[in-house]
FIPA-336453 format. One record per residue (C-alpha): x, y, z; residue number from 1. Coordinates in steps of 0.1 Angstrom, whole numbers, plus 2048, in hexadecimal, padded with zeros to 3 digits. Layout:
// FIPA-336453
{east = X north = Y up = Z i = NUM}
...
This chain:
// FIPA-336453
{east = 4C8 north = F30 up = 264 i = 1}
{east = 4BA north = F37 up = 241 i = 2}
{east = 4DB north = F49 up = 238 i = 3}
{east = 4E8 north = F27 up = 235 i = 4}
{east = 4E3 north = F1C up = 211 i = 5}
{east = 4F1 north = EF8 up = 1FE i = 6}
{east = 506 north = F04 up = 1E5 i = 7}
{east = 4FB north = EEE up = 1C4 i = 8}
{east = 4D6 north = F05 up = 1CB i = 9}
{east = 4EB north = F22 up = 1C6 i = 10}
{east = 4E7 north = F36 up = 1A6 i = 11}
{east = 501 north = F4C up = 191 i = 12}
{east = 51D north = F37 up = 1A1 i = 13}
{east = 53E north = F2B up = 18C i = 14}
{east = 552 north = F11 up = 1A3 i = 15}
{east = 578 north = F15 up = 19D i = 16}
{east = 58B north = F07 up = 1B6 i = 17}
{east = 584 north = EEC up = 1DF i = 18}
{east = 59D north = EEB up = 1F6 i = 19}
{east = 592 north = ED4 up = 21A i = 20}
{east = 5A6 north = ECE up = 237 i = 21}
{east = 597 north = EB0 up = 247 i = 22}
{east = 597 north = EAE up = 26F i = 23}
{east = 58F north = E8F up = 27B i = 24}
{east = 58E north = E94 up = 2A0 i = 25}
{east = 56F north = E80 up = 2AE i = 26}
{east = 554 north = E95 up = 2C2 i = 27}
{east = 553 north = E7C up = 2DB i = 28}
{east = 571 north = E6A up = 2ED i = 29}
{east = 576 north = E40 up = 2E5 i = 30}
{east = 565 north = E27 up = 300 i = 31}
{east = 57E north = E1A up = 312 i = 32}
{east = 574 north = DF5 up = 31B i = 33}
{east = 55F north = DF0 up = 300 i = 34}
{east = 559 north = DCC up = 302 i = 35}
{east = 54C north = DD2 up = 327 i = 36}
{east = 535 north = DF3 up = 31A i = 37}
{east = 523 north = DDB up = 300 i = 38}
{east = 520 north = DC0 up = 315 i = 39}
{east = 511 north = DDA up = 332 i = 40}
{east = 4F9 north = DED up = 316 i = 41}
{east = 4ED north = DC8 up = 30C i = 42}
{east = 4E2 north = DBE up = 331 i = 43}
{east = 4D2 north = DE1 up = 33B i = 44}
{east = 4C3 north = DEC up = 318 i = 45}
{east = 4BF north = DCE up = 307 i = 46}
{east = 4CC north = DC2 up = 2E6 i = 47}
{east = 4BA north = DD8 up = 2CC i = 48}
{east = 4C5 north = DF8 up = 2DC i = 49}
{east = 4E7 north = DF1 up = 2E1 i = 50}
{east = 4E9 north = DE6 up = 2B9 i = 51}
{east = 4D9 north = E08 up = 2B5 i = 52}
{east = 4F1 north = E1D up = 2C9 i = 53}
{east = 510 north = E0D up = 2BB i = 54}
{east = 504 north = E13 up = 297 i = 55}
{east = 4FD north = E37 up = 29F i = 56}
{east = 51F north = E3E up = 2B3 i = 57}
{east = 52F north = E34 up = 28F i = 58}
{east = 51F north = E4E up = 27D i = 59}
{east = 53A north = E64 up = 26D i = 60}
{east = 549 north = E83 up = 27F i = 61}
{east = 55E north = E90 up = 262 i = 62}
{east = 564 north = EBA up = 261 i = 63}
{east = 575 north = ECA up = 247 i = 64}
{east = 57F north = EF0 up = 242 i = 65}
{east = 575 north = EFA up = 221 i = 66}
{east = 582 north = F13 up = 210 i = 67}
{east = 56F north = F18 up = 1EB i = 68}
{east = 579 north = F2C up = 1CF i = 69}
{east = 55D north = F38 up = 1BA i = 70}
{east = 558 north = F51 up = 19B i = 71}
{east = 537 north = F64 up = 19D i = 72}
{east = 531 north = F80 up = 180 i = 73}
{east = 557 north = F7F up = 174 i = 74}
{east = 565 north = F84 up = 195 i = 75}
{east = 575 north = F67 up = 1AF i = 76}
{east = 56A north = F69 up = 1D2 i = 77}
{east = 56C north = F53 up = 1F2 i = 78}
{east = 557 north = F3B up = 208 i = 79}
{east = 566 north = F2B up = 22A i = 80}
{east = 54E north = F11 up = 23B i = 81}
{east = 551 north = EF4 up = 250 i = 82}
{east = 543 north = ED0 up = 23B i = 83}
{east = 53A north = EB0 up = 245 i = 84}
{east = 543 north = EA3 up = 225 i = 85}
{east = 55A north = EA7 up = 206 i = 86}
{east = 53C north = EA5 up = 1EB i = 87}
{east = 53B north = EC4 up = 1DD i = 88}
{east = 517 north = EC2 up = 1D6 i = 89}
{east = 50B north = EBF up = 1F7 i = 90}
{east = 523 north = EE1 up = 207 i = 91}
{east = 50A north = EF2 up = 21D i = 92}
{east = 51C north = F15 up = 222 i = 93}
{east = 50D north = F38 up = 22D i = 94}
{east = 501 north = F49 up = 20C i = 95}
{east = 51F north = F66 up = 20F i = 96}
{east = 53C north = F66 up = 1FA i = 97}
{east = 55D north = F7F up = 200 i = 98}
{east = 576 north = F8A up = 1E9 i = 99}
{east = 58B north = F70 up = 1DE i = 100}
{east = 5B1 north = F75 up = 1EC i = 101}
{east = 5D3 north = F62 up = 1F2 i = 102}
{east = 5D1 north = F4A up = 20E i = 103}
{east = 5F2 north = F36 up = 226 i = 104}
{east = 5DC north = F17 up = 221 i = 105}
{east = 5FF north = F03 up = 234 i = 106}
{east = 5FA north = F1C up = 24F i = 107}
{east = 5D2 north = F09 up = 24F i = 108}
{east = 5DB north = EEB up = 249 i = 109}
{east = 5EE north = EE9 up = 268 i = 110}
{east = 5D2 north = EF9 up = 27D i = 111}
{east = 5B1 north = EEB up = 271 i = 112}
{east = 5A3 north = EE6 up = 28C i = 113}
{east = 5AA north = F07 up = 29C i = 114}
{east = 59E north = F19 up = 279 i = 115}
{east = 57C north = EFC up = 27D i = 116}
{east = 573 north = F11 up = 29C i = 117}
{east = 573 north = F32 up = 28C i = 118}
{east = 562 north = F2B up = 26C i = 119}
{east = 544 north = F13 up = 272 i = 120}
{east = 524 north = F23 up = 25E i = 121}
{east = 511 north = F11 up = 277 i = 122}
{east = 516 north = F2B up = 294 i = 123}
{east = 51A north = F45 up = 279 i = 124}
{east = 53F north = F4E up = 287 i = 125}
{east = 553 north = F55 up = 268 i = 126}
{east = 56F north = F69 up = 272 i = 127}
{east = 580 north = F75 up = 250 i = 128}
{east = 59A north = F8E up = 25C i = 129}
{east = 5AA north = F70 up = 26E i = 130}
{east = 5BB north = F65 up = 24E i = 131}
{east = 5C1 north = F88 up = 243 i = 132}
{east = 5A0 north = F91 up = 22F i = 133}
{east = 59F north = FB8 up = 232 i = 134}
{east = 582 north = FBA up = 218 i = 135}
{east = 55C north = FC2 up = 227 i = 136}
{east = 54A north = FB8 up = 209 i = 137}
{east = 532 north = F9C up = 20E i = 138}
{east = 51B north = F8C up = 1F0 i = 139}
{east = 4FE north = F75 up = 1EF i = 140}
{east = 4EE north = F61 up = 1D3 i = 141}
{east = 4CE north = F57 up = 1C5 i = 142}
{east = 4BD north = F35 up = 1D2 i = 143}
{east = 4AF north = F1F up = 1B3 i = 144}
{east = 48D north = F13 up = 1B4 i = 145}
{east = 486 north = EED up = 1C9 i = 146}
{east = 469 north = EDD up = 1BD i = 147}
{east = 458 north = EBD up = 1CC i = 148}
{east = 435 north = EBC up = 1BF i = 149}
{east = 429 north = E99 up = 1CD i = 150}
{east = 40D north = EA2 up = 1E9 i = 151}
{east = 400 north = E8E up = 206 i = 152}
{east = 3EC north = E86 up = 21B i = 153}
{east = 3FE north = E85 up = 241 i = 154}
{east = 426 north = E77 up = 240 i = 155}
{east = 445 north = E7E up = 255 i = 156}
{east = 45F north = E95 up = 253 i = 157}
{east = 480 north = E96 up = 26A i = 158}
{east = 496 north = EB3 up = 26C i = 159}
{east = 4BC north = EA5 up = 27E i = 160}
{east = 4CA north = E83 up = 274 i = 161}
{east = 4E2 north = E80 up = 28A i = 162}
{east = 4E8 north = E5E up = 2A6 i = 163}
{east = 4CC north = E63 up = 2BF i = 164}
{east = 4B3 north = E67 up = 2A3 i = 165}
{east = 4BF north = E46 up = 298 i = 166}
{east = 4C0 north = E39 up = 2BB i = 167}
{east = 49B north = E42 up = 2CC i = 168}
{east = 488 north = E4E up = 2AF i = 169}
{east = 484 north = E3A up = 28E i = 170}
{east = 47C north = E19 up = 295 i = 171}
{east = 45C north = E28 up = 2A6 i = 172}
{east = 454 north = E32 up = 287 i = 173}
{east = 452 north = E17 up = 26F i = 174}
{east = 431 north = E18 up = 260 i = 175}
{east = 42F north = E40 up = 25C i = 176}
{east = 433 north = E4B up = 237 i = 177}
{east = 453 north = E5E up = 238 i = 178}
{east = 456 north = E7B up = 221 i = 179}
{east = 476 north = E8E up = 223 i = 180}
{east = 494 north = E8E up = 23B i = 181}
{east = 4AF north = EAD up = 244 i = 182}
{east = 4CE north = EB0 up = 24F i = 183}
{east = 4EE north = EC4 up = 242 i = 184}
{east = 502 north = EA5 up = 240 i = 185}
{east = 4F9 north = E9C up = 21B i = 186}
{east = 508 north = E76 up = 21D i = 187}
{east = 4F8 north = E75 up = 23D i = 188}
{east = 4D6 north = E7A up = 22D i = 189}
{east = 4D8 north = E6B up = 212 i = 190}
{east = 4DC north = E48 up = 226 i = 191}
{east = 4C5 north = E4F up = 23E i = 192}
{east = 4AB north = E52 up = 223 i = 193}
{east = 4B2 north = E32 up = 210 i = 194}
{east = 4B3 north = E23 up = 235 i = 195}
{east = 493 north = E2B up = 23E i = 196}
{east = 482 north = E2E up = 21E i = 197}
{east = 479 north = E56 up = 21C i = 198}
{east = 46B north = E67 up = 200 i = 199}
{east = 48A north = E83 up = 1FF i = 200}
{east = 4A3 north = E92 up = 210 i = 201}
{east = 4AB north = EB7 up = 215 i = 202}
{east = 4CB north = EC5 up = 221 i = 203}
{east = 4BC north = EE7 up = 22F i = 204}
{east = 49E north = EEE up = 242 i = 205}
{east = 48C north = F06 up = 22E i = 206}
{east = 492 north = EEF up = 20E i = 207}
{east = 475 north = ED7 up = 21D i = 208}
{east = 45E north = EEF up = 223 i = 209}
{east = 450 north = EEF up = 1FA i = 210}
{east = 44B north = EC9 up = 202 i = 211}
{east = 43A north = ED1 up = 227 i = 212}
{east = 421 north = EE6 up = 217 i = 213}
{east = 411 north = ECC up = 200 i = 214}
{east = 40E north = EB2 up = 21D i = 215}
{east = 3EB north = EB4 up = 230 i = 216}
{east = 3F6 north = EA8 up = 24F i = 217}
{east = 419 north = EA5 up = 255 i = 218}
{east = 42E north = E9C up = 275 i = 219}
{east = 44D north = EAA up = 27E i = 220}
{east = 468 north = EA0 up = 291 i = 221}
{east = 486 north = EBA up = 296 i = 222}
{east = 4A5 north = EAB up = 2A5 i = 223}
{east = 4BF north = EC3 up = 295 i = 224}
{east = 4DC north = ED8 up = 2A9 i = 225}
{east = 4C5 north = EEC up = 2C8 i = 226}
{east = 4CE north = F0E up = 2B7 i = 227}
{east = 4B4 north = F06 up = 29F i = 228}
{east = 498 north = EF2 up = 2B0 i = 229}
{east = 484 north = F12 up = 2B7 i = 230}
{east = 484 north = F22 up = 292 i = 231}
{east = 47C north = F00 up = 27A i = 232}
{east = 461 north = EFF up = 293 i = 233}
{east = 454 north = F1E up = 28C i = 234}
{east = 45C north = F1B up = 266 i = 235}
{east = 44A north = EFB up = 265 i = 236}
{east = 42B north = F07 up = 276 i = 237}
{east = 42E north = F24 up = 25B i = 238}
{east = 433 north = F0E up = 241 i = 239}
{east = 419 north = EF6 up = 24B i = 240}
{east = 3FD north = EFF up = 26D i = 241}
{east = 3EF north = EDA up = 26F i = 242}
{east = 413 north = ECD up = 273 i = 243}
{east = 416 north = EB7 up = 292 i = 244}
{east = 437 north = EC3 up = 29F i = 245}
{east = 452 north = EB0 up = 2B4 i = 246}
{east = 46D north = EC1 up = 2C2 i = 247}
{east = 48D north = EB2 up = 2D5 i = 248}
{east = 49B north = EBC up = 2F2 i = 249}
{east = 4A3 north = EDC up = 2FA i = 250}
{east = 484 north = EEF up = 2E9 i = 251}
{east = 494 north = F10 up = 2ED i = 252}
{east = 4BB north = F19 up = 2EF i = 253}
{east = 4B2 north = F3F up = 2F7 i = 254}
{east = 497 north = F59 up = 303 i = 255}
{east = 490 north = F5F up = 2DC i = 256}
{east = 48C north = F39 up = 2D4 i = 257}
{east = 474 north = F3A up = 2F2 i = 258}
{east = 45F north = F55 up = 2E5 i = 259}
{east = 45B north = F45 up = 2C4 i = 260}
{east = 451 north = F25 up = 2D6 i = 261}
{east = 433 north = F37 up = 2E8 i = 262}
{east = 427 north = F49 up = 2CB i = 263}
{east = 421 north = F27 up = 2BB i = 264}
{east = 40D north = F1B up = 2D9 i = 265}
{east = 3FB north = F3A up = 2D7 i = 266}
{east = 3F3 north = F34 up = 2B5 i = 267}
{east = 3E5 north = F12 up = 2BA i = 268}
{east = 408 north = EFF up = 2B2 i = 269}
{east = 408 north = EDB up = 2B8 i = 270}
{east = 426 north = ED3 up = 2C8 i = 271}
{east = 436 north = EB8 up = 2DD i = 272}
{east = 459 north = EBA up = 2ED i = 273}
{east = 471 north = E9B up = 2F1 i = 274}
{east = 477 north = E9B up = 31A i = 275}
{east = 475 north = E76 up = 317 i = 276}
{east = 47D north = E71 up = 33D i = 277}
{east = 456 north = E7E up = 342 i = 278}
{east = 44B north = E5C up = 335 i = 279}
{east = 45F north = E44 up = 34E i = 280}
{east = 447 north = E33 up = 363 i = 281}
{east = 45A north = E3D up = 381 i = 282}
{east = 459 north = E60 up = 378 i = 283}
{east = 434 north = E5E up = 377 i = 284}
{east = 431 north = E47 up = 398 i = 285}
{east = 446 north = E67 up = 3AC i = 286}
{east = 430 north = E7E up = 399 i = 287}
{east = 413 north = E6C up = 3A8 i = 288}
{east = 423 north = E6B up = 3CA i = 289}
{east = 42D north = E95 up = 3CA i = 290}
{east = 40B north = EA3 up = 3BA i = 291}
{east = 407 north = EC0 up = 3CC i = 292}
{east = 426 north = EBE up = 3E6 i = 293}
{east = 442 north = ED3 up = 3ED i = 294}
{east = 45B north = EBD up = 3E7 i = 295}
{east = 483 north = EBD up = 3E4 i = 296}
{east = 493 north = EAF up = 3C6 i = 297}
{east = 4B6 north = EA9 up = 3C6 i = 298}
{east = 4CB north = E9B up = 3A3 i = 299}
{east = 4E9 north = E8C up = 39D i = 300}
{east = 4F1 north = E86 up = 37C i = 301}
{east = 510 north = E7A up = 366 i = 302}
{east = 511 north = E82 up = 346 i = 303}
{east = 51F north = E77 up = 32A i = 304}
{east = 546 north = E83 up = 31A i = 305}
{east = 548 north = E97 up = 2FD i = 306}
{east = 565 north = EA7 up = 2F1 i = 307}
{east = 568 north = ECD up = 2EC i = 308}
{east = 564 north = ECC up = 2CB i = 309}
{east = 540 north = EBF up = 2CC i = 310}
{east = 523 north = ED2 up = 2BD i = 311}
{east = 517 north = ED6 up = 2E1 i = 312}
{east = 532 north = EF2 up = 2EA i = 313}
{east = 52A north = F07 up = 2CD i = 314}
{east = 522 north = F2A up = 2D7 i = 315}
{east = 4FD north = F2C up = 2CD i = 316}
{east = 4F5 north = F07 up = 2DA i = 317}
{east = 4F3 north = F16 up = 2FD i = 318}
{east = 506 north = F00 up = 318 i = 319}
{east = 507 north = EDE up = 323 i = 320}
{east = 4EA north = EE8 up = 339 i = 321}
{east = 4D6 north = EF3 up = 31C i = 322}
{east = 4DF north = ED1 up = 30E i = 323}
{east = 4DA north = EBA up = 32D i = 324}
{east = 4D1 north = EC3 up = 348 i = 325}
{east = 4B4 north = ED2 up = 33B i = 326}
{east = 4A2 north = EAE up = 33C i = 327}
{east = 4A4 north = EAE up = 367 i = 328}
{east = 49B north = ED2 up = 361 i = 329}
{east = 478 north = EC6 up = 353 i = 330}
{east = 478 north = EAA up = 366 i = 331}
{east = 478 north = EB9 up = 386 i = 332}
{east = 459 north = ED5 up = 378 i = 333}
{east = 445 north = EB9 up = 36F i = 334}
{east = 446 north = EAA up = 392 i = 335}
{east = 447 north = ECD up = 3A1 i = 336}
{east = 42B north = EDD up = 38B i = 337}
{east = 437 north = F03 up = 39B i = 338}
{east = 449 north = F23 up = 390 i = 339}
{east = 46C north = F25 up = 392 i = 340}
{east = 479 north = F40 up = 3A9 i = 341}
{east = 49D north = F40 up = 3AD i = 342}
{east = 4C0 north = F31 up = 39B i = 343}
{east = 4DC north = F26 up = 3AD i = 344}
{east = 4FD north = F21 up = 39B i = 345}
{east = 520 north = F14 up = 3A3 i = 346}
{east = 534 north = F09 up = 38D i = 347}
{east = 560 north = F08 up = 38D i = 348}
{east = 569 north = F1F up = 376 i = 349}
{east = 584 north = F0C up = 363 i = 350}
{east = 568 north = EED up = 363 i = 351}
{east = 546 north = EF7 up = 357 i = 352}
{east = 53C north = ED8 up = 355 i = 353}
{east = 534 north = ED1 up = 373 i = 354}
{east = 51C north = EEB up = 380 i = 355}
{east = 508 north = EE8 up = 3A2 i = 356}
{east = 4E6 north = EF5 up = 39B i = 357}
{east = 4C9 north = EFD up = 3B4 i = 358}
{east = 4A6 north = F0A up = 3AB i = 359}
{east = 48C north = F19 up = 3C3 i = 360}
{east = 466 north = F16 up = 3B9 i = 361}
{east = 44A north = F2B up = 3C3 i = 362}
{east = 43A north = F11 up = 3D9 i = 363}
{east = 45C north = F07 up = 3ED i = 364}
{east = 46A north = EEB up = 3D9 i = 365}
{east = 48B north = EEB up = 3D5 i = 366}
{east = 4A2 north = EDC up = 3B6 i = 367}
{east = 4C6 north = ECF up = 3BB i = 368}
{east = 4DB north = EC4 up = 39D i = 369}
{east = 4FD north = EB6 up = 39C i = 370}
{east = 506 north = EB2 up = 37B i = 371}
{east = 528 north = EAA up = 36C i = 372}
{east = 53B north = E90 up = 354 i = 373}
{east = 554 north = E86 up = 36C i = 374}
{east = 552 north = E64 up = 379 i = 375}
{east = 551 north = E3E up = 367 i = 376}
{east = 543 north = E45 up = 343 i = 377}
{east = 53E north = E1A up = 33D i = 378}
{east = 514 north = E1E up = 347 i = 379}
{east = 50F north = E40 up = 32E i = 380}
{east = 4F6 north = E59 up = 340 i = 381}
{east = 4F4 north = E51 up = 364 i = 382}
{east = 4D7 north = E64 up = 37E i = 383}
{east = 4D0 north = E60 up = 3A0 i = 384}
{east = 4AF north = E72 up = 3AD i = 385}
{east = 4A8 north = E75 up = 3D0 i = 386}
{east = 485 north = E89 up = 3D3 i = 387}
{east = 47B north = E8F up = 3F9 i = 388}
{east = 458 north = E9A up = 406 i = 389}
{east = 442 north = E9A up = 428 i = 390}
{east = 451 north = E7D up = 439 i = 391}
{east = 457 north = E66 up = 416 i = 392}
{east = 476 north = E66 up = 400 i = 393}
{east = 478 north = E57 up = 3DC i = 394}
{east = 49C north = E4E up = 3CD i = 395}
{east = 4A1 north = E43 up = 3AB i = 396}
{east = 4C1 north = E33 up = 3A2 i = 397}
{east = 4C5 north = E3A up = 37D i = 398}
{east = 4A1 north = E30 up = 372 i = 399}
{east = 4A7 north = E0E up = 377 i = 400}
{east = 49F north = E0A up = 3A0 i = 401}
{east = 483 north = E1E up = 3B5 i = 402}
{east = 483 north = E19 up = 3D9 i = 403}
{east = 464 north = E30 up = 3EC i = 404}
{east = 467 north = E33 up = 411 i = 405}
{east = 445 north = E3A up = 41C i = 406}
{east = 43D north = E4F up = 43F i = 407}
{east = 438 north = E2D up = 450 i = 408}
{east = 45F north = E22 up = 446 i = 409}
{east = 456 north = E08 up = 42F i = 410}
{east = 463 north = E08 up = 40C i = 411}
{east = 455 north = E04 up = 3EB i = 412}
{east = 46B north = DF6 up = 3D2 i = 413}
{east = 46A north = DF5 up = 3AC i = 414}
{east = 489 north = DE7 up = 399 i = 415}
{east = 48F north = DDF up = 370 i = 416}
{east = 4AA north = DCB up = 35E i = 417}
{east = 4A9 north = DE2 up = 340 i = 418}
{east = 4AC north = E04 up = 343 i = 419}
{east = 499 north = E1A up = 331 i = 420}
{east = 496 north = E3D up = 330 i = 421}
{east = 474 north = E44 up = 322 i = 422}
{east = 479 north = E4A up = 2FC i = 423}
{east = 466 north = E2C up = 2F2 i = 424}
{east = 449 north = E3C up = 307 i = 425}
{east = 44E north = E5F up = 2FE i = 426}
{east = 44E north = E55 up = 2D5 i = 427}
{east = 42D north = E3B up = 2DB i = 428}
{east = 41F north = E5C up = 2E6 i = 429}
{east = 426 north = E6F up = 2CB i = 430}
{east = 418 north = E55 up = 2B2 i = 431}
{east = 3F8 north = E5A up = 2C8 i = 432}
{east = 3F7 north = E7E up = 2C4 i = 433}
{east = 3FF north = E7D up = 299 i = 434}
{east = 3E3 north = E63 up = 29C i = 435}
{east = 3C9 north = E79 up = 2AD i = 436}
{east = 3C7 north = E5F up = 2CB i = 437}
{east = 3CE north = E76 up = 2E6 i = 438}
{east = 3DE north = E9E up = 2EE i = 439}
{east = 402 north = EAA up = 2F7 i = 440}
{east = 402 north = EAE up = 31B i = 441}
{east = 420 north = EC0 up = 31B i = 442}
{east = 413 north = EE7 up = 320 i = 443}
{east = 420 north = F0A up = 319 i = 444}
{east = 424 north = F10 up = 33C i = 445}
{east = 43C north = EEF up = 340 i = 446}
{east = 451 north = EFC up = 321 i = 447}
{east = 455 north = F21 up = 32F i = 448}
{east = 45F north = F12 up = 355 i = 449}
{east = 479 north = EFF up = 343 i = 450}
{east = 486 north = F15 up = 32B i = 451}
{east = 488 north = F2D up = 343 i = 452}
{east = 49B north = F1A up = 35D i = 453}
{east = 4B3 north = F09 up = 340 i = 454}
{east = 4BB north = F2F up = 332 i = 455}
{east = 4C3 north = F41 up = 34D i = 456}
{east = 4D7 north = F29 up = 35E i = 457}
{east = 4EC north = F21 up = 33E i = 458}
{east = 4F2 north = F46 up = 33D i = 459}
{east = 4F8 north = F47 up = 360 i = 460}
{east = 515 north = F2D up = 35E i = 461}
{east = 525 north = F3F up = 33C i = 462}
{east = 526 north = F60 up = 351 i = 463}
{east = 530 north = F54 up = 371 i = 464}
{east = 510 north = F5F up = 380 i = 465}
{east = 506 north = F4B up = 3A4 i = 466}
{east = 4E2 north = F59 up = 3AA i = 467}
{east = 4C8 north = F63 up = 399 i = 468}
{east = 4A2 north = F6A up = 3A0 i = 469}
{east = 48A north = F5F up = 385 i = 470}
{east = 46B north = F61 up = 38D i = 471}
{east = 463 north = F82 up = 37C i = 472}
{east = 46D north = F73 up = 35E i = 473}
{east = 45C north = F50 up = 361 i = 474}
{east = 43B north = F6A up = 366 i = 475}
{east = 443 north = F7C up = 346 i = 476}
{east = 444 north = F60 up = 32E i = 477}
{east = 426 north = F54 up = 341 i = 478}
{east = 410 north = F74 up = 33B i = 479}
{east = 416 north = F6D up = 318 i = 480}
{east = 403 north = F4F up = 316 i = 481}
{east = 3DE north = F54 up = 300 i = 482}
């Protein structure tokens, strides 16, 4: 998205006139029994996580429409934008500018969240002709210089500030030297480097990648909406080849983003992806168990409540698949370890978000996933696993129980108090690989299984599509691997 520019970088630029309508509609609903939530987070995940999670759930979620009113070369034009804030300094907007004109800002004022849908720079939908601009003329602006000279030796850099990053991912990383941290939320980043004691903070992308090039070594962790994921990893790689690169969940919203991802493998890219359910210790016992078996896998999952105005539902996020379910997605190819075939889909039209999802693999394992955010809400994300093979079955009540009924009929049980779900694991890992202790084991051919699966399905329940045969295109991806 490097037509996205912050506006105080701009150059040739006169600002005349702000106006911001402020929506204040949360992206996720209240708790309802809070007291019995904390008290439930406390017992299962202990008292350090729950601090964290109710810090990050307080993080603002303020939107404003923006209009701004600029003069460039003796002439007024117009910018519309969606901010996170009300400092001026810190507008991120797309670098295009319309004719100034008239505008019913009482008719907006008592629609702004109906007008926040349709101009969000973000997911590039600006629709101009919906408050009467009949004008096709577009203008961009110069970029000023950013210089930060220091260089260094290794350090970290993290692209997406938002709760989970806060949650699973800093305290892991006390003792790294941080460099510089992103995120288009200018307050937000702003704090989060004081609170963690990085060098700078960027608002864009591409403003950090000066500072990139004059680190040796750096590590990279990018946490920022999916949309993006794939390209600042391929702009960091540009930017920097010995760059250690961490990306969250999903690595690829579409075919393109997957494409970029395998080029970077074929260059030599290394990259580590944040399926953090990999690194349960129950995930690896049934992966022990399985090796080799045709086994059936079936999921049910409850997920957690968002409402419609949540980043997630943006048009180039993908679907709450590519979001979600994504992670039992991998899951299941990690225990599998075979090409996917075949896509089932069923979903109720008027309530996507509860899709039925099967998956056939080349050696006769089958995938079932139930996924949906009906049901009680109090426990957060909630999964029951049942994997069956020979005469054995595995269940897994939401990583906190494992019972395995062996051919005999006896059963092996495995409980915990606290529940965890493998990000502590997954990040120890990564502070192995930035410390040249040990290689990714994640491989191309994992990421292209899963990407595959988590793209055509998405697109299969946009479109209404029930079945769909993928193997051909599991095997083009895979002749593309070097």
């Amino acid at each position: 998205m490097n037509h996205l520019e912050q506006l105080n970088k701009l150059t040739g630029i006169e600002q005349i006139e702000v106006k911001q309508f402020l929506s204040e509609k949360r992206n996720r609903p209240d708790f309802d029994h809070k007291l019995i939530k904390i008290l439930y987070f406390l017992f299962r995940e202990g008292f350090l996580m729950t601090l964290r999670k109710a810090f990050a759930h307080k993080l603002s979620q303020r939107n404003y429409l923006t209009f701004l009113k600029v003069k460039i070369a003796n002439s007024y034009y117009l910018n519309i934008s969606t901010q996170f804030q009300s400092n001026q300094e810190d507008f991120i907007i797309k670098n295009e500018f319309i004719p100034f004109f008239e505008i019913d800002y009482l008719k907006i004022e008592s629609q702004v969240d109906y007008y926040l849908n349709h101009f969000n720079q973000f997911t590039d939908e600006l629709d101009y002709e919906m408050i009467g601009c009949k004008s096709k003329e577009r203008i961009t602006l110069d970029r000023k210089d950013i210089l930060f000279p220091d260089k260094y030796m290794n350090g970290l850099f993290v692209y997406g500030l938002g709760g989970y990053v806060q949650m699973f991912i800093m305290h892991h990383l006390k003792r790294i030297r941080k460099i510089a941290c992103i995120d288009y939320n200018g307050e937000l980043a702003k704090q989060f480097k004081k609170k963690y004691k990085f060098k700078t903070h960027y608002l864009l992308p591409h403003h950090s990648y000066h500072t990139l090039k004059q680190v040796q070594n750096p590590y990279v962790i990018i946490a920022t909406y999916h949309s993006s994921h794939a390209s600042i990893a391929c702009e960091v790689y540009e930017s920097n080849p010995n760059a250690i690169i961490f990306i969250e969940k999903p690595p690829a919203v579409t075919s393109d983003d997957l494409q970029k991802l395998i080029t970077l493998f074929n260059k030599g890219a290394k990259i580590e992806f944040g399926f953090n359910r990999r690194f349960i210790d129950y995930s690896k016992y049934v992966k022990k168990q399985v090796n080799g078996k045709v086994i059936v896998i079936s999921c049910s999952v409850k997920e957690v409540l968002i409402n419609p105005n949540h980043w997630y539902f943006w048009k180039n996020q993908g679907t709450r698949i590519t979001g979600n379910v994504v992670h039992w997605f991998d899951l299941a190819n990690y225990w599998i370890q075979s090409k996917p075939v075949e896509i089932n889909v069923l979903a109720n039209p008027n309530d996507p978000e509860s899709p039925l999802i099967a998956v056939l693999y080349e050696n006769g394992s089958v995938l079932n996933i139930t996924a949906s955010d009906k049901g009680n809400s109090l426990r957060g994300v909630q999964e029951k696993i049942e994997i069956r093979f020979d005469n054995e079955t595995i269940f897994i009540n939401d990583f906190t129980t494992l019972t395995h009924i062996k051919k005999n009929g006896l059963k092996k049980r495995k409980f915990k108090l606290i529940r965890s779900k493998g990000h502590n694991t997954m990040y120890s890992n990564f502070k192995q690989l930035i410390q040249n202790k040990k290689t990714s084991d994640y491989t191309v051919i994992d990421l292209i299984c899963t990407s595959v699966i988590t793209y055509y399905a998405s697109e299969m329940l946009k479109q209404g599509i029930r079945n769909n045969f993928i193997l051909d295109k599991t095997n083009f991806y895979l002749n593309q691997i070097k």
